[in-house]
C-alpha positions in Angstrom: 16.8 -3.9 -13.4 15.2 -4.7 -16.7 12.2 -3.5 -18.7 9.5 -1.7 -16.1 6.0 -2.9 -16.6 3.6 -0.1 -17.9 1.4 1.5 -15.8 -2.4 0.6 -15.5 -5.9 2.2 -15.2 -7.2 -1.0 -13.1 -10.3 0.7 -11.6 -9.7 -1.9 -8.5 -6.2 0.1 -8.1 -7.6 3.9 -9.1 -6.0 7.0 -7.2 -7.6 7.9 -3.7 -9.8 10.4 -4.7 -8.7 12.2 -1.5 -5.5 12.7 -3.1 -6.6 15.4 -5.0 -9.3 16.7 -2.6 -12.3 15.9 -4.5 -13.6 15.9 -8.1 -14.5 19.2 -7.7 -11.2 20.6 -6.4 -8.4 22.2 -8.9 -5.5 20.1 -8.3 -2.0 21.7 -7.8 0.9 20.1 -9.9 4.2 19.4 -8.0 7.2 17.5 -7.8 9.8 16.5 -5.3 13.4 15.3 -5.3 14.5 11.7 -3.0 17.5 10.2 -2.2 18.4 7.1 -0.7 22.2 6.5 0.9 22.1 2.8 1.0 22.5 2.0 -2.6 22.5 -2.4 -1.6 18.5 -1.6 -0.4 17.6 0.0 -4.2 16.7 -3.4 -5.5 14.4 -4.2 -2.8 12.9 -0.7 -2.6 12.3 -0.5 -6.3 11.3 -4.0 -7.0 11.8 -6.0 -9.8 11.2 -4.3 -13.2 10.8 -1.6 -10.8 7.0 -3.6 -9.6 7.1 -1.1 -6.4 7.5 1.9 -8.1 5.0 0.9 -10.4 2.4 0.1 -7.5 3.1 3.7 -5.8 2.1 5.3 -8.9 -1.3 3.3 -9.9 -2.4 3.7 -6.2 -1.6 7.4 -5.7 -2.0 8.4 -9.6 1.4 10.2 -9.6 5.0 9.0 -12.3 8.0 8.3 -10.0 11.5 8.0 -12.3 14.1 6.6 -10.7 18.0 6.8 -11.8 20.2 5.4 -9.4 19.6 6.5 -6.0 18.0 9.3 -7.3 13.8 9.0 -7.2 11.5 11.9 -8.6 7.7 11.8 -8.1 5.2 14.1 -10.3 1.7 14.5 -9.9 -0.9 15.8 -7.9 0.4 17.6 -4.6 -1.2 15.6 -2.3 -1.0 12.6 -3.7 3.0 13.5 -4.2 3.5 14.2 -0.5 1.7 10.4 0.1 3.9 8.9 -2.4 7.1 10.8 -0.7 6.0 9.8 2.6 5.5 5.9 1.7 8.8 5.2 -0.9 10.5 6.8 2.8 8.7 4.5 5.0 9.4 1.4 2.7 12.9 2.2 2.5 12.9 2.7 6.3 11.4 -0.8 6.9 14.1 -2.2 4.8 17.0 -0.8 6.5 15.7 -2.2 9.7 15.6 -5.6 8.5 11.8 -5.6 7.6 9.8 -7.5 5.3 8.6 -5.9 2.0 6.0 -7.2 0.0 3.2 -6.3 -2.4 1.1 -6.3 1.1 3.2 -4.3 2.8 2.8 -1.3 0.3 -0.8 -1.6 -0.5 -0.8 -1.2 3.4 1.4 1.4 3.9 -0.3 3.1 0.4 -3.4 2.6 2.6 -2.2 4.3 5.8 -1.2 7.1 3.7 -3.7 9.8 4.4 -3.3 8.8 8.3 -2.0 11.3 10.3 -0.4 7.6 12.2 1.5 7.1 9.7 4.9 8.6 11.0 5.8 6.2 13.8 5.5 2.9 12.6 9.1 2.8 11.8 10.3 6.1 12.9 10.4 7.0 16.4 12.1 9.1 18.7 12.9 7.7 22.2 9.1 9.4 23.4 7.1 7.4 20.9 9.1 4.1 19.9 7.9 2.5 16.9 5.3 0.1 16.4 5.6 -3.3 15.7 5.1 -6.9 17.5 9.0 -8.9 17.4 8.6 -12.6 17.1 11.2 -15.6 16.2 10.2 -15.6 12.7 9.6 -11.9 11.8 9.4 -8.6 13.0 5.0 -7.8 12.8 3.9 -3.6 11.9 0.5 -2.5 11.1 -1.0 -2.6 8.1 -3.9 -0.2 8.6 -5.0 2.7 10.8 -7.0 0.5 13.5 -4.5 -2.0 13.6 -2.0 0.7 14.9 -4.7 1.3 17.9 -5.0 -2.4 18.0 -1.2 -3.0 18.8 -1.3 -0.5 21.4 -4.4 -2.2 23.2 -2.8 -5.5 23.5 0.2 -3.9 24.9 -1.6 -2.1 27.5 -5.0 -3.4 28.7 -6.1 -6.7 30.7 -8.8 -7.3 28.2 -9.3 -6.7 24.7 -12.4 -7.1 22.9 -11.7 -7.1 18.8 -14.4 -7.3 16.7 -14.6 -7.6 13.0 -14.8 -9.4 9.7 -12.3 -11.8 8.6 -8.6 -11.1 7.3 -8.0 -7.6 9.7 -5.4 -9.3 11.4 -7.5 -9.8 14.8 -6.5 -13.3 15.7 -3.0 -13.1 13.8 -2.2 -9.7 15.6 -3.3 -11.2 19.3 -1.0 -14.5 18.4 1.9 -12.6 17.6 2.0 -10.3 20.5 1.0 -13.5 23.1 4.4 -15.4 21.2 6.4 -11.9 21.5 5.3 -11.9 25.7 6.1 -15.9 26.1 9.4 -15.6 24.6 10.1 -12.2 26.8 9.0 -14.2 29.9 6.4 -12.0 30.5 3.7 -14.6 31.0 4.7 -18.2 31.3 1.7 -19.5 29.4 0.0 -19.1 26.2 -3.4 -20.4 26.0 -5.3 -20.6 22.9 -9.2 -21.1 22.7 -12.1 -21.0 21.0 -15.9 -22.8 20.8 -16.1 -25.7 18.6 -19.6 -25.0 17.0 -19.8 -27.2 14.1 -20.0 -29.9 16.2 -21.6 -28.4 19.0 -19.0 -29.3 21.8 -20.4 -32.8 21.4 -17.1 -34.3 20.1 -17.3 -38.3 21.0 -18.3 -38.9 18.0 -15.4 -37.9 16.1 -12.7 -40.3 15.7 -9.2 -40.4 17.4 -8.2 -38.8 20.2 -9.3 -35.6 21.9 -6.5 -34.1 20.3 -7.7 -35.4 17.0 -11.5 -34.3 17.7 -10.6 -30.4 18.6 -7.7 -30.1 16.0 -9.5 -29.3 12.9 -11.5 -26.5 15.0 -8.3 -24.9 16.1 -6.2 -24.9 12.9 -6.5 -21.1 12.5 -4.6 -20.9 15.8 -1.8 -23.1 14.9 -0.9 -21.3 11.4 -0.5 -18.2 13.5 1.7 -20.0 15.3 3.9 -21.4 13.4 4.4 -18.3 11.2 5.4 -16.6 14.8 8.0 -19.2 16.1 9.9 -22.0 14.5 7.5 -25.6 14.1 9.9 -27.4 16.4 9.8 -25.2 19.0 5.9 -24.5 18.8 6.0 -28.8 19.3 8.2 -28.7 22.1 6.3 -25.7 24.1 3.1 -27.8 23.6 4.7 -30.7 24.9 5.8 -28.8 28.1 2.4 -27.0 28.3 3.7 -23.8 28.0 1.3 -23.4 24.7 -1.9 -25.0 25.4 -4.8 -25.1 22.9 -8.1 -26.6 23.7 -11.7 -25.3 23.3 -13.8 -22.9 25.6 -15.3 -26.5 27.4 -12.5 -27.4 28.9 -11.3 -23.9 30.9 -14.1 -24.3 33.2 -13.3 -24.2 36.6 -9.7 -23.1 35.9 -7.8 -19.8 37.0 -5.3 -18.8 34.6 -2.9 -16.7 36.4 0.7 -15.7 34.2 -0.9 -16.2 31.2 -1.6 -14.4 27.9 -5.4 -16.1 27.0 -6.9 -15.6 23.1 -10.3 -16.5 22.5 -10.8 -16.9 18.5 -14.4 -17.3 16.7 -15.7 -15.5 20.4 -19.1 -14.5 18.4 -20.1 -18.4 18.7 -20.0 -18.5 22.6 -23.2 -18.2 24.6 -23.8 -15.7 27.4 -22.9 -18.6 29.9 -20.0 -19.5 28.0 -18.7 -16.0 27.8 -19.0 -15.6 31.9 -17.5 -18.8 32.3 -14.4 -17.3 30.6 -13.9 -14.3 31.3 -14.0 -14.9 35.3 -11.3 -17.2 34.2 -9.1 -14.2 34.2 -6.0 -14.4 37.1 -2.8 -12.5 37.9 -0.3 -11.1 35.8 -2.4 -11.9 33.0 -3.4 -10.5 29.8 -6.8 -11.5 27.6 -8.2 -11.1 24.2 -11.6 -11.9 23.0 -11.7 -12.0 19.0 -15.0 -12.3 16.7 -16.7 -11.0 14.0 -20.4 -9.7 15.7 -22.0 -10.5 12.2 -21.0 -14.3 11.6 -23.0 -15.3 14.4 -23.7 -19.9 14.3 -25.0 -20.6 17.6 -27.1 -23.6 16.9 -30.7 -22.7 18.1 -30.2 -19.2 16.1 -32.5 -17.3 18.9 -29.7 -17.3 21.8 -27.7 -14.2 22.4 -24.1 -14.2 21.3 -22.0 -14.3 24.6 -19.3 -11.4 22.5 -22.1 -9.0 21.8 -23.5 -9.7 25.6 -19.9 -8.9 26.8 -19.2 -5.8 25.1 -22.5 -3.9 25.9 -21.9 -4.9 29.3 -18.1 -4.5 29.6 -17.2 -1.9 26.9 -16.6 0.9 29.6 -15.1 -0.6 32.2 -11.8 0.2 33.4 -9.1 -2.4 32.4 -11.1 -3.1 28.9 -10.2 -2.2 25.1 -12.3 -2.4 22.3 -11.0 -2.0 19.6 -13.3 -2.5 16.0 -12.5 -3.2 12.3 -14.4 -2.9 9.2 -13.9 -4.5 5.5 -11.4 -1.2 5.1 -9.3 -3.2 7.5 -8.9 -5.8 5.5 -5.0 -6.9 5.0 -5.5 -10.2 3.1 -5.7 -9.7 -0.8 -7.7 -6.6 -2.3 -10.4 -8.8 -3.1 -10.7 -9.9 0.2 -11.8 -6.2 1.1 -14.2 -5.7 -1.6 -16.1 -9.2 -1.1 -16.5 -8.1 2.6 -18.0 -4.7 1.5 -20.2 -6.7 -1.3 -21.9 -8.3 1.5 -21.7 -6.0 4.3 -22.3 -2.7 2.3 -19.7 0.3 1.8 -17.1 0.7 3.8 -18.4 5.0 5.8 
């Protein structure tokens, strides 16, 4: 496979310090014995010039040699039993078919200490695995509270997520409303959100009305189209099975058969927020995404309709809520630690 890369002290990669219990804690050595039976997956598992490997062991702080399809890790015991745990998982998610990148691991490196982590792949017919199937790709979690996260928008009517940006809140909701549409479990898919910047005042734009709401929507289409194949997104939009259109225009509407996502939710008004969610009809499923601390309602002294919603809705029956922090972050590393620079550490 080539020359392996040498291993790194990167602070921004530096062992969990759980995996040894604390700095205060005598650590006890071990090391365990793997092997893998589908030698045609090795490549993929090991990455090139051995890259996985090499990320196991900066992460977790432990030396994995590999010969063949025989792995051995050393190290600290607990971080040993993570790194065992992970190198099974990753192999697991390739032999189904499953996407493995440098994301992936850092995720699955991240969900290590999680008692959840058995079960994403693995399952027995009680507790089948989690994961979100679309055209393009087969979606698993990538942190602890996305795992509660997927199970919400599989079982409630309503599902408030709230968070900063890159935890998969919008992404996650997407894939599960493409997974349902394809299934025919709802017939519609109905994306939304409230076009701020230009305070729903869009005349003044130019082109259409499709032209005017486009550029506020954009998040919503990328999730699309890395869900389902771009000609077949354009053809459902045509037919009006995917609809896309900001919070204005579902006044007055009942939106029965439908799965109905509300992105950038913190920028509704208390009005606005009513309007919506009385929108809610049969057979039906709804999610409600924002981040509670990016707040741009012009005016700056009226009430988020998101926060309004949750302190009045949080408890009631039919209603998740499910919240992220910057440790949720799944975009790159530094995507985590900019969130945490300007929201404080991560408790």
């Amino acid at each position: 496979m080539g020359r392996r890369p040498t291993r790194t002290a990167d602070p921004a990669f530096s062992p969990d310090p759980r995996s040894t219990g604390g700095p205060n804690r005598e650590t006890r050595r071990a090391k365990v014995d793997m092997e893998f039976d589908n030698q045609s997956l090795l490549v993929p598992l090991f990455g090139q010039f051995d890259a996985n490997l090499v990320q196991v062991e900066n992460r977790l702080g432990v030396f994995i040699s590999a010969r063949g399809d025989h792995v051995q890790i050393e190290g600290p015991e607990d971080s040993v039993a993570r790194a065992r745990d992970v190198l099974q998982t990753m192999y697991d998610r390739l032999a189904l078919g499953q996407d493995l990148d440098a994301g992936a691991i850092e995720a699955l490196i991240g969900m290590s200490n999680e008692p959840t982590l058995d079960g994403i792949v693995n399952a027995d017919a009680q507790t089948p695995p989690i994961m979100i199937r679309t055209r393009r790709k087969t979606i698993v979690p990538r942190s602890a509270t996305q795992i509660s996260y997927m199970r919400s928008l599989s079982r409630d009517d309503i599902i408030f997520a709230l968070g900063p940006a890159g935890t998969g809140k919008t992404y996650l909701a997407v894939a599960q409303a493409v997974s349902q549409l394809i299934t025919g479990s709802v017939q519609r898919l109905i994306l939304s959100r409230p076009a701020v910047e230009a305070g729903e005042k869009l005349g003044f734009l130019p082109g259409d009305m499709k032209d005017k709401v486009d550029p506020y929507l954009r998040p919503l289409y990328d999730a699309l189209y890395d869900c389902m194949p771009p000609e077949q997104v354009e053809r459902r939009i045509e037919s009006g099975e995917i609809e896309i259109a900001p919070i204005a225009f579902m006044r007055g509407r009942t939106l029965a058969d439908s799965f109905i996502i509300l992105d950038e939710a913190q920028n509704t008004t208390r009005e606005q927020m009513k309007m919506f969610l009385t929108r809610f009809g049969q057979n039906s499923r709804m999610v409600i995404c924002g981040d509670p601390k990016q707040v741009d309602i012009p005016g700056g002294d009226r009430m988020s309709g998101l926060a309004d919603a949750v302190d009045k809705l949080e408890d009631v029956d039919g209603f998740g809520t499910i919240r992220f922090s910057a440790a949720d972050v799944v975009r790159h590393p530094i995507v985590g630690r900019i969130v945490e620079a300007y929201e404080g550490p991560v408790e």
